[in-house]
N, C-alpha and C positions, 0 to 999 in steps of 0.2 A: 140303637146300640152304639156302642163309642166304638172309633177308632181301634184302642189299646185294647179292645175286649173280643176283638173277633175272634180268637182259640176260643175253641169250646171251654165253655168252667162248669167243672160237675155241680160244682157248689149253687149255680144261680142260672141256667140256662135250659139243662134237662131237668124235670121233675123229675125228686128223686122213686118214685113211686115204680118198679118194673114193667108190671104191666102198662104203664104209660109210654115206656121208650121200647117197648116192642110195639107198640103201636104204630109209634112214629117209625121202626124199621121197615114195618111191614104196607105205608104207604108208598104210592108211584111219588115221583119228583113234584110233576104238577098241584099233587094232592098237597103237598109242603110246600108251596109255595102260597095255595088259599092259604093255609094256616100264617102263613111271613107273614100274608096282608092284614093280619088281625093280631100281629104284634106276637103272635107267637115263638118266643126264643125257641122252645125247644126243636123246634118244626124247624128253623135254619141251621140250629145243631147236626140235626141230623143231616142236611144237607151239606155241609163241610164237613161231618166224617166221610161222605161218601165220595166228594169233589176234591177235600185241600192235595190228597198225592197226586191226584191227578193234573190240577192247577199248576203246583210247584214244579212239574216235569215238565208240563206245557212252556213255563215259563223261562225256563233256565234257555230252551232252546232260542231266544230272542235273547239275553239277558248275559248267558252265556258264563255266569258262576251262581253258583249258590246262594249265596247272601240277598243277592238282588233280584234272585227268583224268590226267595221267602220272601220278599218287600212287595213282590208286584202281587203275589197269589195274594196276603193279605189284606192290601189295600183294594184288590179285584173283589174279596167278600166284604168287604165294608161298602164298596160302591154298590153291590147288589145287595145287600140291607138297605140299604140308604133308597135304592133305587126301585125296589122289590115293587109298587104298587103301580109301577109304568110296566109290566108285565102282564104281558096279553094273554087273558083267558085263553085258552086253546091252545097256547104255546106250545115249544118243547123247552124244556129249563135248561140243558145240558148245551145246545149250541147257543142260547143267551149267554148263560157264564165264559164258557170259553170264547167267545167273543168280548165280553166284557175285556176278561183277563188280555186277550189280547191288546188293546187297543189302550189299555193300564201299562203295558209290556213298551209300545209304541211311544207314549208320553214319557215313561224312564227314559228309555235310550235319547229321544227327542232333546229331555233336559239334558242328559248326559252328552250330549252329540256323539252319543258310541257308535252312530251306524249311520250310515245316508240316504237319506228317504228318498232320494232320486231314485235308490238302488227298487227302493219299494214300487215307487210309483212306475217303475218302465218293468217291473220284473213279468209281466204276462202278454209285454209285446216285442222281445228280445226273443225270436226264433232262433233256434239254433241247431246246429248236427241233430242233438237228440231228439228233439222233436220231431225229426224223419225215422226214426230208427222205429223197430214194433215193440211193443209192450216186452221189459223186462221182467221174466218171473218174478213174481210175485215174494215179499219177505214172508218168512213163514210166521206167524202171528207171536210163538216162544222169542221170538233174537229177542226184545227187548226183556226177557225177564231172565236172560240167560250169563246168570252170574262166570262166568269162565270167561264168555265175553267183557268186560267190565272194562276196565279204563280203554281200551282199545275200540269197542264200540262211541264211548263217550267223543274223544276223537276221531272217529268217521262223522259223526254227528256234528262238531263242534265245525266242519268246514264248510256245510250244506250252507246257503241262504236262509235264514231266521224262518221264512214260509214256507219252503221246501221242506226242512226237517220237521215243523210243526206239523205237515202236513202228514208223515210219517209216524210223528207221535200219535196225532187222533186215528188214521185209520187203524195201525198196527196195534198199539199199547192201550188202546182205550175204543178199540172197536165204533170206531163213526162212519158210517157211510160216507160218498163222495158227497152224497145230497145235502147232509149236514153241514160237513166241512166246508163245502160252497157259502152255508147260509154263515157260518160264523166268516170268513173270509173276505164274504161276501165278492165274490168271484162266480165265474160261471164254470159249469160246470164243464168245459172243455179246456179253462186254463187250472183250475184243480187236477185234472187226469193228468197234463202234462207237468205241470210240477211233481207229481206225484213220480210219475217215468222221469224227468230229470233227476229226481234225491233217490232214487232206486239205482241207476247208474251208477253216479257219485260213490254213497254208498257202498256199494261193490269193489268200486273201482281202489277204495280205501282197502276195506279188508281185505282183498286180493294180496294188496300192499303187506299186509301181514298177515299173509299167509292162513286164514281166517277163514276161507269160501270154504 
């Protein structure tokens, strides 16, 4: 698949046949992803209808404008086309991508020098006050689709650490276990919890700010 072609094209990706792209809806991830490895476009079509919002939001949280989370999402499904046959039977596809995406996310900024990988590499042995404190209630699963919140959530978000907030996007906005988010993170799962309790603080701490709780 080229580069400039990863948007779905009705014209040449899905078959135009109905009962064929119900088909492809009504498969798991895994199942479309055997289909990638036999060249099947329409079978990674459907896997970017269900991933690119997802990707793109992921993205923006590292990236931190719009334009250059559409650049990383897109070139994160070209690297998984490109990459789709190094995918391991048994998988799960959803914490591949978004690890993909990440580490796409990682290389921008890197080229860009928007961010300092120092910050990355010591971010899960930097203890601090929060880390004593007990578990902060829990976000309610709605704040992220809760349009009334809208620019003023985006800035609570925009101050977190790039892996703190992502780490809020996948539990909250896209429903992933800690277990997961470990695997795309690739972190264990006792510095994922705390991240997780630090951009929960944070977070709050912002909206409070405006009056928001």
């Amino acid at each position: 698949m080229a580069k400039n072609a990863v948007k779905p094209d009705k014209d040449n990706t899905i078959p135009p046949n109905e009962d064929v792209r119900l088909t492809y809806s009504q498969m798991d991830d895994e199942s479309l992803v055997e289909a990638c490895k036999k060249k099947d476009d329409g079978a990674f079509s459907e896997l970017m209808r269900r991933y690119t919002s997802s990707m793109y939001h992921f993205a923006v949280q590292y990236a931190k404008n719009e334009e250059d989370a559409e650049d990383i999402a897109q070139d994160a499904f070209f690297k998984a086309w490109k990459y789709i046959q190094r995918f391991k039977t048994g998988g799960k596809f959803r914490p591949w991508i978004y690890a993909i995406t990440r580490n796409t996310a990682l290389d921008h900024l890197k080229k860009k020098r928007a961010f300092s990988f120092s910050d990355l590499d010591n971010n899960d042995v930097d203890l601090d006050f929060a880390d004593t404190l007990e578990d902060p209630e829990p976000l309610p699963d709605k704040v992220f689709a809760d349009q009334e919140l809208g620019n003023r959530l985006d800035e609570a978000m925009s101050v977190l650490h790039p892996d703190h907030g992502a780490v809020l996007i996948m539990h909250y906005r896209d429903g992933m276990t800690f277990d997961e988010i470990s695997v795309v993170l690739k972190k264990p799962m006792n510095t994922v919890k705390s991240w997780h309790r630090r951009a929960l603080l944070k977070m709050r701490e912002r909206l409070v700010q405006h009056h928001l709780r």
